[in-house]
N, C-alpha and C positions, 0 to 999 in steps of 0.2 A: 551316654548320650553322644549323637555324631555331629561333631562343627561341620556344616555346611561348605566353609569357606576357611580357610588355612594358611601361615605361608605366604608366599608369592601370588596363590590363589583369590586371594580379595583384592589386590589393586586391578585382578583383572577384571572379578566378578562386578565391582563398584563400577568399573568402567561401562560393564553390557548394560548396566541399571541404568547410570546415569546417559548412558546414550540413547536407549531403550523410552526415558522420560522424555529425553529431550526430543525423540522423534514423534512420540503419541501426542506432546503438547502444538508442535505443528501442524499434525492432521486435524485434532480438535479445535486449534484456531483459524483451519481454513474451512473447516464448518460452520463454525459457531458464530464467526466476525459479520457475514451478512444480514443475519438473523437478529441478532443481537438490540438490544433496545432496553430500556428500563424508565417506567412513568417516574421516577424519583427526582429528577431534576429539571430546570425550564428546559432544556436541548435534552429531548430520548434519545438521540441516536449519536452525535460523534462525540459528543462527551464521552457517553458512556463507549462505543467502540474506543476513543483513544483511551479509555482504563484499562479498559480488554487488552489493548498493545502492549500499555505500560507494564501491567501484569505478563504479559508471553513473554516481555524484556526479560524482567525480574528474575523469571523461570530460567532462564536463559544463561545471564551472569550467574545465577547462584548455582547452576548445572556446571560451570564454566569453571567457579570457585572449587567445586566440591573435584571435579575431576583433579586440580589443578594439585588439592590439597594431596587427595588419593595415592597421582602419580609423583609425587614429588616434583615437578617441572610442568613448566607453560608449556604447551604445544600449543601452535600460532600458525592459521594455514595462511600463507604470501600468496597472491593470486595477481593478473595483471590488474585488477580491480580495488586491491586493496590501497593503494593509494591514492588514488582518486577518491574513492571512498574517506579516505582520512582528510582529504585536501577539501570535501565538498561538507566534511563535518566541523573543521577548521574556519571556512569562512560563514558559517550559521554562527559559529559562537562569536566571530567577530562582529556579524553583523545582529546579535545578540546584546552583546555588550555596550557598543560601541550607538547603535545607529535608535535603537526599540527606547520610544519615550517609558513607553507601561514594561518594565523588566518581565517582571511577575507572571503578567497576562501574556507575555509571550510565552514565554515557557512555558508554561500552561498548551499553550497553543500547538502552532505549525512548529515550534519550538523543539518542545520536548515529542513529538511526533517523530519527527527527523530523527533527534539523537537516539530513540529508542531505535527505531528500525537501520540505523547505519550500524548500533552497536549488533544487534541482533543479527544483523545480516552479514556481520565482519567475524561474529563469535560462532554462528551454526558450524562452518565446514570442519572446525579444530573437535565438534562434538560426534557431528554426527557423519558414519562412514560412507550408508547410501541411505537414499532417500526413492519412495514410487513415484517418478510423476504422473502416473495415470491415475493413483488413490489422492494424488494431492489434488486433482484437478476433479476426481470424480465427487470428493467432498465439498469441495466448493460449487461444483454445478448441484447435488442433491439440494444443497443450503440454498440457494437463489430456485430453485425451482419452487423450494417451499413458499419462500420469500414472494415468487409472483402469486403461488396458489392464494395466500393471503392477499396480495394488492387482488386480485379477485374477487376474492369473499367483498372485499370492501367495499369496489364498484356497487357489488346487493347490500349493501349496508350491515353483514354481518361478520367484517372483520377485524383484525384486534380493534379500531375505533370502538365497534359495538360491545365487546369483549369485557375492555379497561372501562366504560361506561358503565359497564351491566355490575363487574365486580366490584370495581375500586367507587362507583358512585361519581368517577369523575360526570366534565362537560365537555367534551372532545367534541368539535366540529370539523372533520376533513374533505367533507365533501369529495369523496370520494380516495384524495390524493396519498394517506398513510401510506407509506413503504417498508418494511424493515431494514430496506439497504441505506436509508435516508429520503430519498427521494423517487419517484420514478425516474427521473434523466440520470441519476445515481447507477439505478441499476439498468436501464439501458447501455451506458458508457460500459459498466463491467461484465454484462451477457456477449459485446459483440467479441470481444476476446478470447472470451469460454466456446464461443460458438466456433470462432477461426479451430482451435486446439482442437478440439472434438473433431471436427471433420479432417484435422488433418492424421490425428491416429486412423481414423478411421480408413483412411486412403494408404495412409503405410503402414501398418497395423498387417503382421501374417495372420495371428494368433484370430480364430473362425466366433471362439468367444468376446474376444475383444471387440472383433470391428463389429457383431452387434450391440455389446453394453456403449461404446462411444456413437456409434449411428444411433440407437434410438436414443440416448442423453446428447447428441447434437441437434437429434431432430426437435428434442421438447427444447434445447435452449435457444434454438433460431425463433422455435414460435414464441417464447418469452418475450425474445428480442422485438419480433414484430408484434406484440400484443404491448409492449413498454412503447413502441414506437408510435401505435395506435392511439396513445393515449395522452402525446404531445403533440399532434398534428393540429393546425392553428382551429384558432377557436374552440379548443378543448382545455380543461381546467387545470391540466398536468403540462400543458406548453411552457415549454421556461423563458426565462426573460434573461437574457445576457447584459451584460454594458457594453455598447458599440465597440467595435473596434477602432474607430477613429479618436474619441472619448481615452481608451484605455492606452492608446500609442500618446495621446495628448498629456497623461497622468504620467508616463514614463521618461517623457520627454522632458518635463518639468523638476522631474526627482533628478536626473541626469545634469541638470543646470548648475546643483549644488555639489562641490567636490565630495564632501563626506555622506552624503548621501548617494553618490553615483557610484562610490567605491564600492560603500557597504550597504545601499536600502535605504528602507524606513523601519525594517524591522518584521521576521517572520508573521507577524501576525499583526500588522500593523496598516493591510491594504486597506481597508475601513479608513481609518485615519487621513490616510493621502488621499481617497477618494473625497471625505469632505473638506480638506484643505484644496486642493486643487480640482476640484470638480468645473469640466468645461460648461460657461452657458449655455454651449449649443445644445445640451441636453434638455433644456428646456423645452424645448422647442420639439422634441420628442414623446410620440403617447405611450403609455402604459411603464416609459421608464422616468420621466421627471420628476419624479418623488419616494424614486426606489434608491436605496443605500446598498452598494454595493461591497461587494468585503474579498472578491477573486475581479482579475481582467478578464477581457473576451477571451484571451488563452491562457494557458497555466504558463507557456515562456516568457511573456510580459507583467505576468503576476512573479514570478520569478524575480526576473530583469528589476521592477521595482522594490520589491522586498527584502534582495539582498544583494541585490546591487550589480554590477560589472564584476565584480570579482567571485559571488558567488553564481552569478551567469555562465563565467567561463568554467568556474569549477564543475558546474552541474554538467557543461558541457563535456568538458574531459571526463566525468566520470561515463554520461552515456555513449561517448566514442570507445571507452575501454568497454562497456559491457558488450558495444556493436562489435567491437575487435576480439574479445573474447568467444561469441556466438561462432564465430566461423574457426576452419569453414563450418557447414552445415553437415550436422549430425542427426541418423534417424530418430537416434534416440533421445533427444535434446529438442528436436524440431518443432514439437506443439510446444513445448514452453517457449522457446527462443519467437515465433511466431506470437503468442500470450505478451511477451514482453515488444514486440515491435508494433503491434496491436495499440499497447498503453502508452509508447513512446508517440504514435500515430495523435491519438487522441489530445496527448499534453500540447500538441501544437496547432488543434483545430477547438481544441474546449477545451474551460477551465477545471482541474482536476479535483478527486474529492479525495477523501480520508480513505475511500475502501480500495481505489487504485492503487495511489500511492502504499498501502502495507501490501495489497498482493506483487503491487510491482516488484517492493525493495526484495521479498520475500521468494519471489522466483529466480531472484538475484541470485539469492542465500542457495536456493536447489541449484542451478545451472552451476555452481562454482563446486558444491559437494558433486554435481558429475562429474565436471570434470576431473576432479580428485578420484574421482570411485574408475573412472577411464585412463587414469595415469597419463596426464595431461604434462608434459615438461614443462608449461609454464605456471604449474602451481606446485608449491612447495610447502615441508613444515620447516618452523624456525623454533627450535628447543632450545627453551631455556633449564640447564635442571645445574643446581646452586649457583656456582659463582660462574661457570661455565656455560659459553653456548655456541649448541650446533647447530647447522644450516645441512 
């Protein structure tokens, strides 16, 4: 009988496996996470997409462990991002600890969302060597196209609404609005970033095959876009309701009054809380939102600002000046994601951000740093650890 693997020959072969997993479980979560949904719980959709995360974590550290065990030594890819990264994971736990009345329920929450995706996004480049991003991006746009195909079906009343009714015997009322992504303003915010990407291979794309698979998957994702957009235009059912900005700067301003709370928040998952502790009158005075309970600010950097405070404001901030700093200069082959990620960056500071940006943002984080590694980048490095010794 012939051993497969021999020798010196299985720390290598364990290595192609466990890189091998670690790269298929990212293509299948940048398909899978839009889609994603399960009637089993009150919230179908971020609940269950944050399990989905929590699970690609898991996958992740144990990919992580297992090489780790294999090779005898940590390899640790250093990047300019990686401390930032540390410093922006740093002040969540302080303001975790320290600021969040409900512990539990944070972590639960924006909480362990964070930690999952910082770890995940700090552990990919030490796993995996290269990465496609045009199958990364073309799995995600297949998955939202599906995802509108259904918010479709459902405008005719035969989409998963009619589906889970018809099977499961529920009493679903969406009147129209079901999403897979969460929401339709959900998946509007994450198409117009698929849509920038696609067109931009498409423009520098030599390959004759390529610029038709991203032209006609940019073409279907603009129209997604504008068919998501169609369907928020006022007086339609899928229009979202924000909290003012004036309201939301008012809520900010007020956490900012209290020293330990300016430092560190009120706690990842805590804007609820402050919105009905300090909720301004003047909203009264407001239609369609004076009896709405708010739980994000008008933008995700004031939602920020109060949730984790000044220190983790600044931190978020240094980390997205390293990813800005890291991006350049600009590379062709880097361009539609680095574009995907100033796209999401765009967004966090004109609207409030949801669960599916935030993982593909941290997540294209995770790719751009394995390029730059796969392009011999001098500003990223590994740090080996192997026994009592280590190399840089």
């Amino acid at each position: 009988m012939k051993i497969p693997f021999k020798g010196n020959d299985f720390p290598s072969a364990m290595q192609h496996i466990i890189e091998g997993v670690s790269l298929g479980a990212l293509y299948i979560f940048a398909a899978l996470l839009p889609l994603f949904f399960l009637p089993v719980t009150a919230d179908f959709f971020d609940f269950q997409k944050q399990t989905l995360i929590l699970v690609f974590a898991a996958v992740i550290v144990v990919a992580f462990a297992l090489k780790t065990l294999v090779t005898k030594m940590v390899r640790f890819t250093i990047t300019p991002m990686t401390i930032p990264s540390l410093g922006l994971f740093g002040a969540l736990l302080l303001s975790l600890f320290l600021s969040s009345p409900y512990f539990y329920e944070s972590l639960e929450g924006r909480g362990l969302l964070f930690a999952s995706l910082l770890i995940s996004t700090l552990l990919l480049p030490s796993l995996i060597k290269r990465v496609n991003i045009e199958l990364f991006l073309v799995c995600t746009s297949i998955s939202m196209l599906i995802a509108t195909l259904l918010s479709i079906f459902e405008q005719f009343g035969l989409g998963p609404t009619y589906i889970l009714n018809t099977l499961l015997k529920l009493q679903l009322n969406s009147q129209g609005l079901f999403h897979p992504a969460g929401s339709v303003f959900v998946g509007a915010l994450f198409l117009a970033p698929l849509a920038v990407a696609h067109i931009t291979i498409f423009f520098k794309s030599e390959g004759y095959y390529v610029k038709i698979l991203h032209g006609v998957l940019g073409i279907f994702v603009t129209a997604s876009l504008i068919f998501h957009i169609s369907l928020m235009l006022p007086n339609k059912p899928a229009k979202p309701t924000f909290l003012p900005l004036n309201a939301s700067w008012s809520i900010a301003v007020d956490i900012l009054k209290n020293p330990k709370t300016a430092l560190f928040g009120v706690g990842p998952e805590s804007y609820g809380t402050a919105f009905t502790l300090l909720r301004p009158a003047s909203l009264n005075l407001v239609p369609n939102v004076w009896n709405v309970r708010f739980s994000t600010a008008r933008t995700e950097m004031l939602t920020i600002l109060t949730t984790i405070g000044i220190v983790g404001f600044l931190a978020w901030g240094v980390y997205v000046l390293s990813v800005v700093r890291s991006s350049l200069p600009l590379k062709t082959s880097t361009l539609p994601l680095v574009l995907f990620l100033g796209m999401c960056l765009v967004e966090f500071v004109f609207f409030p951000a949801n669960l599916l940006q935030y993982a593909f943002f941290f997540f294209s984080v995770g790719i751009l740093t394995i390029a730059m590694k796969e392009e011999k980048d001098d500003r990223v490095s590994d740090m080996l650890f192997h026994l009592f010794a280590v190399k840089l």
